[in-house]
C-alpha positions in Angstrom: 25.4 18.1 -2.8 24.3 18.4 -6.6 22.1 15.2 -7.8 24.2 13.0 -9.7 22.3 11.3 -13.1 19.6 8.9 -12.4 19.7 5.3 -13.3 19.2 5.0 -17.3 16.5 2.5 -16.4 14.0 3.9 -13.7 12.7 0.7 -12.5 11.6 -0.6 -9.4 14.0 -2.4 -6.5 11.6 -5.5 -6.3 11.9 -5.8 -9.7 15.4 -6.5 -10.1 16.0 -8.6 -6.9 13.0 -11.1 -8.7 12.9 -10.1 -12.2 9.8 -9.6 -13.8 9.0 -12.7 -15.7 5.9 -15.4 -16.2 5.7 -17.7 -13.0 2.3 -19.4 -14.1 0.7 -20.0 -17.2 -1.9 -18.4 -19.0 -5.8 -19.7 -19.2 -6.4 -21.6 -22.5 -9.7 -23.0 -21.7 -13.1 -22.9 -20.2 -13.2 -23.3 -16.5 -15.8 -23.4 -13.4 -15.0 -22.4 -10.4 -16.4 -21.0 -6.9 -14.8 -17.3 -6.8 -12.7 -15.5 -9.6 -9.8 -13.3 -7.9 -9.2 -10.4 -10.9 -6.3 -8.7 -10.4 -2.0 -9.9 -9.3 -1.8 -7.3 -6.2 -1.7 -7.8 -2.7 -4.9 -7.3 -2.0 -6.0 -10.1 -4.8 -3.2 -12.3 -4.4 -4.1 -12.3 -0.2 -8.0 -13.0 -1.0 -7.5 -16.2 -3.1 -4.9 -17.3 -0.8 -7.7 -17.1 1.8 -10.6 -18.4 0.3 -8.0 -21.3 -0.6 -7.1 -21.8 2.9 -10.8 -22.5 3.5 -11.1 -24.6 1.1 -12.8 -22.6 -1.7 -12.3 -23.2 -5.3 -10.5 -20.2 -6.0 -9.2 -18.9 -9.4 -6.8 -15.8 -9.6 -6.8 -14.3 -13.2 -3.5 -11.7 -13.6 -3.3 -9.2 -16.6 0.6 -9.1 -16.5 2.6 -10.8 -13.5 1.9 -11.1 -10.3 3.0 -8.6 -7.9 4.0 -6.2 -11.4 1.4 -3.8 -10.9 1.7 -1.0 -7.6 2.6 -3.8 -5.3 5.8 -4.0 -7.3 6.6 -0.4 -7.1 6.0 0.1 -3.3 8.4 0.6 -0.8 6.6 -2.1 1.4 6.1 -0.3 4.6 3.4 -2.1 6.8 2.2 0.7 9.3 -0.5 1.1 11.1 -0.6 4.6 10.2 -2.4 6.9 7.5 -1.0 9.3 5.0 -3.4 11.7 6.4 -2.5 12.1 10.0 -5.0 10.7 12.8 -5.6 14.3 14.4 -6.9 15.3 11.0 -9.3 11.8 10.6 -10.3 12.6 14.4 -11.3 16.2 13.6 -13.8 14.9 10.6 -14.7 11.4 11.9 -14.0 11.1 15.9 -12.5 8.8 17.8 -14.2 5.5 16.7 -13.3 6.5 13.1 -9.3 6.2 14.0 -9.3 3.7 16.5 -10.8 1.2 13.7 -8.1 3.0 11.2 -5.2 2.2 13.1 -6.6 -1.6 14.8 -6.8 -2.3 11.0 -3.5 -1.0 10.1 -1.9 -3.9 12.9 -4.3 -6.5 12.1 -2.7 -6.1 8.4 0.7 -6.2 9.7 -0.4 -9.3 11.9 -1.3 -10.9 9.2 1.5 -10.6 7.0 3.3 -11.8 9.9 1.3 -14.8 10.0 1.2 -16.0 7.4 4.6 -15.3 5.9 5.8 -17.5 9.2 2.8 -19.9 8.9 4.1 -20.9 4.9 7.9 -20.1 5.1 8.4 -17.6 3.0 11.4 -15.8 2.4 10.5 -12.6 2.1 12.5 -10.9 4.9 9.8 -10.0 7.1 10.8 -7.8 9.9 9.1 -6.3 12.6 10.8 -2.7 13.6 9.6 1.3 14.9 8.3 4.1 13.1 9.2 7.2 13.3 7.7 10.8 12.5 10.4 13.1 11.9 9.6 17.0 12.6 12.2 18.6 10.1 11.2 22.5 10.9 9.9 24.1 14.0 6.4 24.4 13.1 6.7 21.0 13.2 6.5 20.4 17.0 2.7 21.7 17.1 2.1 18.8 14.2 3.6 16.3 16.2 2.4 17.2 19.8 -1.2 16.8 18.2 -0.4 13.3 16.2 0.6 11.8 19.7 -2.4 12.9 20.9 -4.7 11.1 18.7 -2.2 8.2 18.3 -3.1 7.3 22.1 -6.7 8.4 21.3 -6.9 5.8 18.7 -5.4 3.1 21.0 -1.6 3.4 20.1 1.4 3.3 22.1 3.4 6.0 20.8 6.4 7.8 22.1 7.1 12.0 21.9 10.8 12.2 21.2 12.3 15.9 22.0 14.7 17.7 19.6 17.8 15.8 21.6 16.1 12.3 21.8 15.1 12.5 18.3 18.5 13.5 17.1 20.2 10.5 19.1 18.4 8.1 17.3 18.3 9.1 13.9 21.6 11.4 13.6 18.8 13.8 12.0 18.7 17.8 12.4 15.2 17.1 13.8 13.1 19.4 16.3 11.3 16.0 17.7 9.9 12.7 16.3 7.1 10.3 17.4 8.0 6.9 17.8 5.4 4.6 17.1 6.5 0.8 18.1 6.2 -3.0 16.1 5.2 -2.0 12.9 7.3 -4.1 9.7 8.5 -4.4 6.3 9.2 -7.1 4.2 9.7 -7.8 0.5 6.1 -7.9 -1.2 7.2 -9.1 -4.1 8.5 -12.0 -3.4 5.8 -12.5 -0.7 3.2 -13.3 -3.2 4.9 -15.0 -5.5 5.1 -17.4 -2.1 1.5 -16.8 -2.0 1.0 -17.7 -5.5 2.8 -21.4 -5.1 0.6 -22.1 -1.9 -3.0 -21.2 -3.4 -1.9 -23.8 -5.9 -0.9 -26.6 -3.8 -4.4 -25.5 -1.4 -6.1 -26.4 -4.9 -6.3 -23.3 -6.5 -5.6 -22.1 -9.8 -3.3 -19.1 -10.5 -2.8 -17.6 -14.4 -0.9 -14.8 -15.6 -1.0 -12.9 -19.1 -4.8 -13.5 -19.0 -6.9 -10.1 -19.1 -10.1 -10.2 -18.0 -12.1 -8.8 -21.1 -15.3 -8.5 -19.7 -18.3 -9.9 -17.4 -21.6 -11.4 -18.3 -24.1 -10.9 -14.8 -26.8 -13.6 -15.4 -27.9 -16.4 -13.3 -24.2 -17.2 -13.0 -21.1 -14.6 -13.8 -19.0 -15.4 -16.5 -15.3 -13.8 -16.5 -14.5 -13.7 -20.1 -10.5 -13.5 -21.6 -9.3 -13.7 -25.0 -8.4 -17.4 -24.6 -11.1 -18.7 -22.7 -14.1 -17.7 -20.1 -14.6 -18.9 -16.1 -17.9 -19.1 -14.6 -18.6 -18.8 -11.1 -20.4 -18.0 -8.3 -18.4 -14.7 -7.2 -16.2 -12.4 -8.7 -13.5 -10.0 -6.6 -12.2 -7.1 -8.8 -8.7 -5.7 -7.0 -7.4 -4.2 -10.0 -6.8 -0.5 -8.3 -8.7 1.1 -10.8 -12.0 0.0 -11.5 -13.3 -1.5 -15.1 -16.3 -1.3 -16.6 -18.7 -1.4 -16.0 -17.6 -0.2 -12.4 -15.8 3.0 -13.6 -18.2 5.2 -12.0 -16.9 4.1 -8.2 -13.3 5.5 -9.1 -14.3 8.9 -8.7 -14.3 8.0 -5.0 -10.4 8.5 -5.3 -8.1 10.9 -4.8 -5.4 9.8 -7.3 -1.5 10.7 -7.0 1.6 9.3 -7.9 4.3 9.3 -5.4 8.0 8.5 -6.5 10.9 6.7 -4.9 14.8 6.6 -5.3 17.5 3.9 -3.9 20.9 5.3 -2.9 23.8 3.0 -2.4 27.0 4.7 -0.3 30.0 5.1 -2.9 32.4 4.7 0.7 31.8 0.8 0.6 33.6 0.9 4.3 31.2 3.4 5.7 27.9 2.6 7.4 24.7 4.4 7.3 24.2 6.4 10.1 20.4 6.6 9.6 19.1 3.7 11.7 16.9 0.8 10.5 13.2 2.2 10.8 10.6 3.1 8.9 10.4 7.1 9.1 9.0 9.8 7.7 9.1 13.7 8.0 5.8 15.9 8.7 6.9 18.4 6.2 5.1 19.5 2.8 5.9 17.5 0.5 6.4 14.5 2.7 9.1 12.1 2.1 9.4 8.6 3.7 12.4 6.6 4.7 13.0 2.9 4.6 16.6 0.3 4.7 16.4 -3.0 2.3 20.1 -4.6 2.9 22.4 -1.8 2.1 20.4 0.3 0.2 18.2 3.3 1.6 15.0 4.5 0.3 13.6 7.3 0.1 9.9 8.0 -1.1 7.8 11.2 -1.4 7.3 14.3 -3.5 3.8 13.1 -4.0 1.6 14.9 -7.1 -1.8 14.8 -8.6 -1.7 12.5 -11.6 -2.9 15.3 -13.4 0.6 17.2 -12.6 2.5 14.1 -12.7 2.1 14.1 -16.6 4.2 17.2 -16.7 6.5 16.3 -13.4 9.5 14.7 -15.5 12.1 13.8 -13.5 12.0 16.5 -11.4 10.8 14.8 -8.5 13.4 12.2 -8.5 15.6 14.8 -8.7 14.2 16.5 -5.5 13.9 13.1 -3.7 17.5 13.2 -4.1 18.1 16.8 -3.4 16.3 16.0 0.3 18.7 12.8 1.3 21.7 14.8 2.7 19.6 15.9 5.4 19.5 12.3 6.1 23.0 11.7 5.1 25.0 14.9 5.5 28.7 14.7 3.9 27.8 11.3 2.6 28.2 10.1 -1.6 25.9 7.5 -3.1 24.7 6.5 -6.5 21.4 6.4 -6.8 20.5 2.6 -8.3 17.1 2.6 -9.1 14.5 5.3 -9.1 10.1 4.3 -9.9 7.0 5.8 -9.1 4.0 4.2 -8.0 0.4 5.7 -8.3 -1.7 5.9 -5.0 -5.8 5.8 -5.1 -7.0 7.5 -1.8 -10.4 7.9 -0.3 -12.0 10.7 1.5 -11.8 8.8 4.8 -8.2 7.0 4.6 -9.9 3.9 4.4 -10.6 1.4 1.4 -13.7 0.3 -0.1 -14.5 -3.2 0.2 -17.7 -4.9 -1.0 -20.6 -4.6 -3.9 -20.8 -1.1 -4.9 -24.4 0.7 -4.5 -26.9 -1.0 -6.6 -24.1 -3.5 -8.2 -24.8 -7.4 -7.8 -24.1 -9.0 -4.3 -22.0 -11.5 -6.1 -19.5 -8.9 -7.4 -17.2 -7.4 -4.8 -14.9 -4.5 -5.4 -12.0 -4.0 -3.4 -9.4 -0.7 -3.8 -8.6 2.8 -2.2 -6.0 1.9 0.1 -4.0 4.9 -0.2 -0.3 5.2 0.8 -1.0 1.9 2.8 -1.5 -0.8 0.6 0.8 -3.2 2.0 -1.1 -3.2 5.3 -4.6 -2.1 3.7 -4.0 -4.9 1.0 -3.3 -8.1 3.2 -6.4 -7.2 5.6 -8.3 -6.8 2.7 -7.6 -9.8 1.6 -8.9 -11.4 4.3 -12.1 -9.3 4.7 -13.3 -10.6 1.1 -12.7 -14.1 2.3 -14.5 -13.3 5.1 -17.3 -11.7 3.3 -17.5 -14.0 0.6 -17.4 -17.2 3.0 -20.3 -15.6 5.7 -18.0 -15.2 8.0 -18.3 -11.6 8.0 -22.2 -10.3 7.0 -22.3 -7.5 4.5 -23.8 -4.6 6.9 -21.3 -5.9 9.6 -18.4 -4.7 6.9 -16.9 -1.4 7.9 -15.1 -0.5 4.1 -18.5 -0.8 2.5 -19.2 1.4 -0.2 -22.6 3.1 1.7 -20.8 3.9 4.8 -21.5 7.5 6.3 -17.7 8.6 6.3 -16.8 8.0 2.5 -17.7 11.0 0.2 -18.9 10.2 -3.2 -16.5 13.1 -4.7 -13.2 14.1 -3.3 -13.7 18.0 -3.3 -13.7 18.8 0.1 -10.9 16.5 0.6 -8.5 18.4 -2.4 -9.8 21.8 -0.9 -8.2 20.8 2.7 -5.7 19.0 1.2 -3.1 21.4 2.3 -4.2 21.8 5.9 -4.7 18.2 6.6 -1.4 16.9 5.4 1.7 16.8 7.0 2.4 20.1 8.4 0.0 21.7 11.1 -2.8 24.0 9.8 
């Protein structure tokens, strides 16, 4: 099937089904507080709504609107799994390495779970399978070694053969793994949840307020063009670090991976593709996920270097690849985003005062393709941290840890072998 025209607006799902516009007001004057939360995102939106739970007075400062940054242009998976597969972690960092990769990835889920139940929110939570799709048969050595290192890493994963594999997904596949109780949701609308219950906790929530800089004296001062917040602790989760923090992004592998939604023209027909998360071992990956009646499909991943010159070619491609989902099948496609993804050598995220930064100023990014999961548990940790319930050399994600390369050159050189296909 030729692609038909994408939408005139590319724009994200979440984005339509709770348009983007300003929730909370904006910061007109001077304000103390216990911990600043910079940054909209899961990962700052889960922190304040943490430290509010325990009482801390907590204010979150957004540049835009919350949940308008990446978290708005996910497709919300919440999996316990990496973009780079666990056999490849295991090779470099051993088994300790993935069994605390993958017991993070279902606390995060856990979480979400949690607390999404805990404070009613309506965000469609929904605990369902994964599956790893093995599209060619090179494949089967790929996912043969995944399952391995799946039950290595404390999983309870499932080798489907070409016939099993084909059964449940109606796919031309050579085999899957199943990988049980992972979720999705709707983050969007999660956080704007969030957002409503730090307030009534006693926390203070603003949008359209930019944090312009930091003074680092006896006490930290956020400053923004209206007004400036002192306090005791600051939390930057703004994905890419500001000054004067710049220096830590170069801990990141950055891409920017893109994402169509298809619609079926024959209102009367179903999808045939059943309602998990999946994705395919191939190179370029793609990943596969149901909202209502819409299908998603994710992938085609570039450096943001080749991104710049990508046009919409990799929509284009995306929806090339969905009749192998779909075979015989018409659909428009009704919305089509992208999404950029900061990854660090080790598949983990740093979390915590960079090496020689003040102890009062924690840093929190790199979750990779995982943010959703990454993100929530994240949140938590930096409660945790900030709090004492967690020490600072008892933190895993910490910038000084042995696994986390200060450059990712080893990590772009092997990129190729250590993705989806087996090397």
């Amino acid at each position: 099937m030729h692609p038909r025209s994408l939408p005139p607006q590319k724009t994200s799902l979440w984005l339509t089904r709770a348009p983007d516009a300003k929730r909370f007001p904006a910061l007109d004057k001077n304000l103390t507080t216990d911990v600043v939360v910079v940054g909209g995102g899961i990962a700052g939106v889960s922190a304040a709504y943490f430290l509010a739970a325990r009482g801390t007075r907590v204010t979150l400062l957004e540049a835009s609107h919350i949940g308008t940054g990446e978290t708005g242009f996910t497709t919300a998976f919440l999996t316990s799994s990496m973009d780079t597969p666990f056999f490849a972690l295991r090779e470099r960092f051993g088994n300790n390495h993935i069994q605390r990769a993958r017991r993070t990835g279902e606390e995060g889920i856990a979480l979400v779970e949690e607390v999404q139940k805990k404070e009613h929110l309506p965000c469609g939570f929904q605990r369902l399978d994964a599956v790893a799709l093995g599209l060619q048969p090179e494949s089967t050595e790929h996912l043969t070694r995944e399952m391995g290192a799946l039950r290595l890493a404390g999983g309870e994963p499932t080798l489907l053969r070409a016939e099993e594999a084909q059964t449940l997904t109606g796919v031309a596949a050579v085999g899957a793994v199943r990988i049980p109780r992972q979720g999705a949701f709707d983050a969007r609308t999660y956080l704007l949840g969030l957002g409503e219950r730090i307030q009534k906790r006693g926390g203070q929530v603003f949008e359209e307020t930019p944090m312009t800089g930091l003074d680092i004296g006896k006490t930290l001062v956020v400053n923004t063009p209206s007004a400036t917040v002192t306090t005791d602790h600051v939390v930057l989760t703004t994905g890419l670090f500001p000054n004067p923090y710049r220096a830590q992004n170069k801990l990141f592998r950055q891409t920017v991976t893109y994402v169509i939604a298809l619609a079926l023209i024959e209102k009367t027909r179903k999808w045939r593709f059943p309602n998990v998360l999946a994705w395919d071992v191939t190179d370029p990956f793609h990943y596969m996920r149901f909202l209502d009646e819409l299908l998603m499909i994710g992938g085609e991943d570039r450096p943001v270097q080749e991104a710049a010159k990508a046009g919409e070619e990799p929509w284009h491609s995306l929806e090339v690849f969905a009749p192998i989902l779909e075979p015989n099948t018409s659909w428009d496609v009704t919305h089509a985003w992208q999404g950029q993804i900061l990854e660090t050598s080790d598949a983990l995220p740093v979390v915590g005062a960079p090496p020689g930064g003040d102890s009062r100023v924690l840093l929190a990014s790199g979750f990779g393709g995982n943010g959703m999961t990454l993100g929530s548990y994240t949140g938590k940790m930096v409660a945790d941290l900030i709090t004492g319930e967690r020490a600072a050399d008892a933190n895993p994600f910490r910038f000084e840890r042995p696994t986390l390369a200060s450059k990712n050159t080893e990590r772009q050189e092997s990129e190729e072998c250590e993705r989806r296909p087996p090397c």
